[in-house]
C-alpha positions in Angstrom: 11.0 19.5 -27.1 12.5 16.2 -24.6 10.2 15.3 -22.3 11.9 13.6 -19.6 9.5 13.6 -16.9 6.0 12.7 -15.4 4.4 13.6 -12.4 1.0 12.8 -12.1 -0.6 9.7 -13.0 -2.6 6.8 -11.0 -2.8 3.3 -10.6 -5.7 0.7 -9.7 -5.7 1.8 -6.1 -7.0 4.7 -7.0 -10.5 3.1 -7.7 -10.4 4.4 -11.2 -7.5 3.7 -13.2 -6.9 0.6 -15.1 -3.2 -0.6 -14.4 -0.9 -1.7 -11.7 2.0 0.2 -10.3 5.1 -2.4 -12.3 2.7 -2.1 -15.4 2.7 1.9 -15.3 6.4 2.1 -14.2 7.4 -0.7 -17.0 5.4 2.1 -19.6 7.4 5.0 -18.6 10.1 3.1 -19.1 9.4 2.2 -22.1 8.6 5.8 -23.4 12.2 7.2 -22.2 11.0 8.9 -18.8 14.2 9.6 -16.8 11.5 10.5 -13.8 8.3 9.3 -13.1 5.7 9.9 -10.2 2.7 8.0 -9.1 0.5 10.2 -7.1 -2.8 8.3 -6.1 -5.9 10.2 -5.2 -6.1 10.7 -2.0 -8.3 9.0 0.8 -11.6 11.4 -0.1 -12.2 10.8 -3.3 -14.7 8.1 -4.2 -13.2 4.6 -4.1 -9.5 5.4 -3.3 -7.0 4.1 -1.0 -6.6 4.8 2.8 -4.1 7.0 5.0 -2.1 3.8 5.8 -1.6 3.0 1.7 0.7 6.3 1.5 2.3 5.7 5.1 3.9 2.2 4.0 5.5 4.0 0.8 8.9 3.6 2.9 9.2 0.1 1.7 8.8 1.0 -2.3 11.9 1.7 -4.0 13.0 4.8 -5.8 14.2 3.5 -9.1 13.7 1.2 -11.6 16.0 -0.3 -14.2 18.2 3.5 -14.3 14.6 5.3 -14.3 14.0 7.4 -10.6 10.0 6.4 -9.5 9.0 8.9 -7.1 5.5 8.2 -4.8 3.0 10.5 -4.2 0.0 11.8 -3.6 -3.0 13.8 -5.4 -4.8 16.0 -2.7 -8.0 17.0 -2.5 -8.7 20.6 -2.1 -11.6 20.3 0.6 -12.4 23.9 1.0 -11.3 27.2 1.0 -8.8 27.5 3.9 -7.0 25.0 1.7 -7.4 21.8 4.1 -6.6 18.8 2.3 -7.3 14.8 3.3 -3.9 13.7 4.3 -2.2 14.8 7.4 1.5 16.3 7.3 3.0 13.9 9.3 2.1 11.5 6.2 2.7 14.1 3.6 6.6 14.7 4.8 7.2 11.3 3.8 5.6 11.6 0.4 8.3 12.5 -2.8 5.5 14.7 -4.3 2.0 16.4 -3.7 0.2 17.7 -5.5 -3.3 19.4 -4.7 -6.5 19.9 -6.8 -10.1 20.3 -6.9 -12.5 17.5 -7.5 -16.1 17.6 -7.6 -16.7 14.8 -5.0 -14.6 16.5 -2.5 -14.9 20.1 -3.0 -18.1 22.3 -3.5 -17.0 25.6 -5.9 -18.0 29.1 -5.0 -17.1 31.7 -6.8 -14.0 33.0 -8.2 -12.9 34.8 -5.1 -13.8 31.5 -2.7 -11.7 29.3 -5.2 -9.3 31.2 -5.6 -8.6 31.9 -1.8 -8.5 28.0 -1.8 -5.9 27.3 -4.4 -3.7 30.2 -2.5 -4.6 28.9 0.9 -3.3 25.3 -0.4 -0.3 26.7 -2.0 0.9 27.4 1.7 1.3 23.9 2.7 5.0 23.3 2.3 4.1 19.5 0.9 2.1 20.6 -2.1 4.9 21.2 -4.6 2.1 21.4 -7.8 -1.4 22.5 -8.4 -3.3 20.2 -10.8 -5.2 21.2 -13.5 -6.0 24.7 -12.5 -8.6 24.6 -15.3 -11.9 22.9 -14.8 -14.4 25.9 -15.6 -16.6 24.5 -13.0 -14.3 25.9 -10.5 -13.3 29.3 -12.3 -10.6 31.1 -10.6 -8.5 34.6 -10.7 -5.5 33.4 -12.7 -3.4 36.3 -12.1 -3.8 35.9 -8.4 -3.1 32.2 -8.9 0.6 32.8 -10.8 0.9 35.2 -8.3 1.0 32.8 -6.1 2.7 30.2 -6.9 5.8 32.6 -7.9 5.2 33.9 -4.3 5.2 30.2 -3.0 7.3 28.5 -5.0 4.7 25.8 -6.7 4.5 24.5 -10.0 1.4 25.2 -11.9 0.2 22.1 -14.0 -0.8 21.7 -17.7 -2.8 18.7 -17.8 -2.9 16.8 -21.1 -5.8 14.8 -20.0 -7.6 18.2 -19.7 -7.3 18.6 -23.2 -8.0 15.6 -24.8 -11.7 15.5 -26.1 -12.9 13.1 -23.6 -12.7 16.0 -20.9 -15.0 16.7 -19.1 -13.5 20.3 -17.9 -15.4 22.9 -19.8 -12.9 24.6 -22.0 -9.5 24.0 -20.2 -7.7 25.8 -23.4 -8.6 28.8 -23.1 -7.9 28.6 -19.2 -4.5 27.6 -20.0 -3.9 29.9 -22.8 -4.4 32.7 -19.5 -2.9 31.0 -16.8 0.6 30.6 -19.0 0.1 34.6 -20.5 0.6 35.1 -16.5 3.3 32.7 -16.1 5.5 34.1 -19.2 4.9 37.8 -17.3 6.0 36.9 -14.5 8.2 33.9 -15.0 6.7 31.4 -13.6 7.3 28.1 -14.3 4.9 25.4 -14.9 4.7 21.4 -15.8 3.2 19.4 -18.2 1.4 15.9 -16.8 -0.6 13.4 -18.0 -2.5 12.7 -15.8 -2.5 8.7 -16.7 -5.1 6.7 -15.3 -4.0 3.5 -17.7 -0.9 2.7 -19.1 -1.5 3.6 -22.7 -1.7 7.6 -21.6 1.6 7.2 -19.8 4.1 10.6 -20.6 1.5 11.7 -23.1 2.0 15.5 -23.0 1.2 16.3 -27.0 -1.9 18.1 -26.0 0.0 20.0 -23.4 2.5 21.1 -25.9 0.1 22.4 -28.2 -1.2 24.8 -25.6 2.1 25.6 -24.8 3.4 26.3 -28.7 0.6 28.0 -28.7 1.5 30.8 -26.6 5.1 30.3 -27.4 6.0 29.6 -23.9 10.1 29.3 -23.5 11.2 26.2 -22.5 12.9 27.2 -20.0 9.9 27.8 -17.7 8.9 24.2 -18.7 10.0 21.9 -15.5 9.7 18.9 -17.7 12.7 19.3 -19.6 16.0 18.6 -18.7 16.9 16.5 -15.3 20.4 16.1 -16.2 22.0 20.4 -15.1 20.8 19.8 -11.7 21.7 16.0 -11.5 25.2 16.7 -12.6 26.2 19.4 -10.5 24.8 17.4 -7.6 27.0 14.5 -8.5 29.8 16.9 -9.1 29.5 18.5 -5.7 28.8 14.9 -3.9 32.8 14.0 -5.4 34.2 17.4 -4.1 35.7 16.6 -0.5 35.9 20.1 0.3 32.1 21.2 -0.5 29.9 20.9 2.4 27.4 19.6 -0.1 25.0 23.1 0.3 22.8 24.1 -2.4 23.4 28.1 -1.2 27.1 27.8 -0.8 28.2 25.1 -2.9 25.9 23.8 -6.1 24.2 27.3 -6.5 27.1 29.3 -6.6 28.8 26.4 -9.1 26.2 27.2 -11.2 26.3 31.1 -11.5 30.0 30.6 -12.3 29.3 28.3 -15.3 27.3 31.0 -16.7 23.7 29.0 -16.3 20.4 31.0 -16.3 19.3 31.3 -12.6 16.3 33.1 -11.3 16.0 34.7 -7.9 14.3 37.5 -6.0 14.6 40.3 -3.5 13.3 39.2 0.5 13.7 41.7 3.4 11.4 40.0 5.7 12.8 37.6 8.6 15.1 34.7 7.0 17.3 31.7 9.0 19.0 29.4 7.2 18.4 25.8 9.4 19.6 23.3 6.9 21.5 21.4 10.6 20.1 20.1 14.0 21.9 23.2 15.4 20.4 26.0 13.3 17.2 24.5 14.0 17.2 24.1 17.7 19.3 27.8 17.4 16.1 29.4 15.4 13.7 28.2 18.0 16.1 29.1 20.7 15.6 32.4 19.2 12.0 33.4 19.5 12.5 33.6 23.6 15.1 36.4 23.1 13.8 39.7 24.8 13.9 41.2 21.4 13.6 38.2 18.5 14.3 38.9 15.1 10.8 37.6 14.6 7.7 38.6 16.7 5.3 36.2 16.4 2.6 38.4 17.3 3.3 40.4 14.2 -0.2 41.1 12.6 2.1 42.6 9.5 3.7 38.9 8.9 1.9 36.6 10.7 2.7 32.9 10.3 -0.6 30.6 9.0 -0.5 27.3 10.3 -2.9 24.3 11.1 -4.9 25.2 14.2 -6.2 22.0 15.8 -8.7 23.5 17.8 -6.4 22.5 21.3 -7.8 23.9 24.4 -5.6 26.6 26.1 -2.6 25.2 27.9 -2.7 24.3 31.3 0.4 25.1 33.8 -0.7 22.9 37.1 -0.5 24.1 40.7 3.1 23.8 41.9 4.9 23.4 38.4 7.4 26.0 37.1 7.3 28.0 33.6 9.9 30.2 33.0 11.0 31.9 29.8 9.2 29.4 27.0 6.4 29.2 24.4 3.8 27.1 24.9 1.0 26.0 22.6 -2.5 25.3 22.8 -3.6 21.4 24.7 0.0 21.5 26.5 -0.5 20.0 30.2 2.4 21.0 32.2 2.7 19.9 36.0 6.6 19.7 36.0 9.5 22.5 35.3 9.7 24.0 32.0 12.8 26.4 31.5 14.0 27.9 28.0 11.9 26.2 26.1 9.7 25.6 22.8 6.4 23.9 23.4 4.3 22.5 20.7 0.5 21.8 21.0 -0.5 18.8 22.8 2.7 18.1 24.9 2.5 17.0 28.1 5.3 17.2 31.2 4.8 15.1 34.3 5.2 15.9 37.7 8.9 15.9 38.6 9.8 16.4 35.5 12.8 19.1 34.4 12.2 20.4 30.6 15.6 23.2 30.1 16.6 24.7 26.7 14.6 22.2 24.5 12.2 21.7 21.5 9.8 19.3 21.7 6.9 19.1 19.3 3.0 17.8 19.2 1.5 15.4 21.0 4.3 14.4 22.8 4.3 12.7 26.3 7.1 13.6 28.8 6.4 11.2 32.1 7.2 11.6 35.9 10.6 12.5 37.0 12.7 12.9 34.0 15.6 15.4 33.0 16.0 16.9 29.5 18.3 19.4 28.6 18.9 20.8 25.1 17.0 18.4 23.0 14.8 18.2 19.8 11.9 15.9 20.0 10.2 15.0 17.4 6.0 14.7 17.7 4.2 11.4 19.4 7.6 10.4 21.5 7.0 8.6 24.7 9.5 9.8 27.6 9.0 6.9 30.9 9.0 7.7 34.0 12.8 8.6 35.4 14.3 9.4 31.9 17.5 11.3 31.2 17.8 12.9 27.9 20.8 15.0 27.2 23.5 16.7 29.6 23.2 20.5 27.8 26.2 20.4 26.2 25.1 19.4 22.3 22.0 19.3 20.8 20.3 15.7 21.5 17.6 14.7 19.3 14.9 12.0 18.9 13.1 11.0 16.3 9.4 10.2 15.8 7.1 8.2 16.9 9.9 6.6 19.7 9.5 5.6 23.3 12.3 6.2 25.9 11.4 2.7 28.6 11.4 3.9 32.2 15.2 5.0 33.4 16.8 5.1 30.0 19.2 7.5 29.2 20.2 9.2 25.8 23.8 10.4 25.5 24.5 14.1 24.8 24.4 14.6 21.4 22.8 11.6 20.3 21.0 11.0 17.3 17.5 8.6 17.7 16.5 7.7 14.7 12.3 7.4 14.1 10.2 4.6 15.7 13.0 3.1 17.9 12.5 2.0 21.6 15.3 2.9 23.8 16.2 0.6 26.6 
């Protein structure tokens, strides 16, 4: 079996591992890895780094020497609604997360409680694996748990440091040896990892593939494999000037045409492709219909999200709300019309919100005019702003501040942390 990847291993900042970044990049080099991942333990556990370590990741490049680094993060499961210790405002700019349970961070209950938290965790759309699912200190429902990450689309780990005989994880074999009799029933995919916290243990998966020989798991539910199908058709589709470069219409459809093994299942429930600014600001434009495709008051699909304990909205005396969604901790004391409010906005007095998005925490000032725009959380809109004329769908990015009087064409695009004159 070709190991070309690994996922999960640590460096010095993580208060105990033994190597620096270049060394453990320069030993996956050295071993073949076409893809490697540094995920550092997140800011709970006992000496490791702080929120502001994974927010400067921006500056780190994504490849070394013809191998693709990618920089991550190992979550810690704090409890059983499946909180972890990174916000997602840092963990959408992370390549990778994955989420696990340590004993410093997360007191077990019993097999019900953890399981509820792995499946609680699996929700968060930045956790793309769950490491080793196999400490017997925290015992789990393994079914439920492969249920869930087919249902969720995660990757379930096999941890090779788990399994060396310096563990300290009960008997992680015989976890596995259940967790991947689930995954070959239901078809679940899963990844080996090692787990490295010094560079000698860098790709070491031999354990891993024991366990996995074992149970005569096919390879192609192993995500380690092979990088090369996916990267090719994406490079074949990035040279074809009439693809519009779309995994569902393009690469996808490439592939079931070449005869390549593809998994997929049935979905009745409410669906909307928004792979563009327009199909997003569309989808949102949506839920005010008199009859949405989606009701989000549905107790049969309800939507589980982070509640920030906000206080109710507040309209004030003399402002205007017609038609729109507002969220909890919004203050609104200007006219809101056709419109998606997130939690924590506030409009000033004056103001004229129409046929826009605009997301937490966001402040709109005094006398400003915005019509059909996206506006991404913590923007700053000055006093006397015009954003937008209605005709296209104007967007600005994070974190920016629109100075007092500026305008923003219709249609623009306002990339994250810019200040607009």
């Amino acid at each position: 079996m070709k190991i070309v990847l690994d996922t999960h291993a640590h460096t010095i900042v993580s208060g105990h591992a033994y190597n620096t970044m270049n060394e453990m990049i320069a030993a996956a080099k050295s071993r073949g890895l076409e893809i490697y991942g540094i995920t550092e333990h997140a800011p709970r556990m006992n000496g490791s780094c702080t929120e502001m370590y994974f927010q400067n990741f921006r500056i780190l490049s994504r490849e070394k020497d013809g191998m693709t680094v990618l920089h991550g993060v190992e979550l810690n499961i704090l409890d059983a609604e499946g909180h972890v210790d990174l916000t997602e405002r840092v963990l959408a700019e992370m390549d990778i997360g994955i989420a696990s349970m340590h004993l410093p961070c997360y007191t077990s209950g019993g097999i019900v409680e953890n399981t509820k938290a792995y499946l609680n965790v699996m929700k968060n759309p930045y956790v793309n694996i769950i490491g080793h699912p196999d400490d017997a200190r925290f015992p789990i429902d393994y079914k439920e748990l492969v249920l869930g990450a087919k249902e969720h689309h995660v990757l379930l780990e096999v941890n090779n440091s788990s399994l060396l005989p310096t563990s300290y994880r009960g008997n992680p074999r015989e976890s596995y040896e259940k967790m991947l009799t689930y995954c070959k029933e239901y078809q679940v995919p899963v990844i080996m990892d090692s787990d490295a916290h010094a560079d000698n243990a860098v790709g070491n998966h031999s354990e891993a593939v024991n366990v996995l020989e074992s149970v005569d798991f096919p390879e192609e539910l192993i995500a380690n494999t092979s990088t090369e199908l996916i990267r090719q058709y994406l490079i074949d589709d990035g040279n074809d000037p009439e693809s519009e470069h779309d995994f569902g219409k393009n690469i996808i459809p490439r592939m079931l045409e070449d005869g390549r093994k593809m998994y997929a299942y049935s979905f009745d429930g409410y669906w909307r492709d928004v792979g563009t600014i327009d199909s997003l600001w569309e989808a949102n434009m949506e839920l005010l219909d008199e009859n949405p495709q989606i009701d989000l008051n549905d107790d049969k699909m309800r939507i589980y999200t982070r509640n920030f304990s906000l206080p109710p909205h507040f309209v004030a005396p003399g402002a205007s709300v017609k038609n729109s969604i507002l969220a909890d901790g919004c203050i609104i004391e200007g006219e809101v019309e056709n419109c998606v409010i997130h939690s924590g906005v506030k409009i000033g007095k004056g103001s004229v919100v129409k046929n826009s998005v605009i997301m937490k925490d966001t402040v709109v000032r005094t006398g400003c005019q915005i019509d059909k725009a996206l506006i991404d959380e913590e923007v700053v809109i000055e006093q006397g702003c015009k954003v937008g004329e209605g005709n296209n769908v104007t967007v600005i990015g994070y974190h920016c501040v629109a100075l007092e009087n500026a305008t923003v064409e219709d249609g623009a695009m306002i990339y994250p942390d810019t200040i607009l004159h």
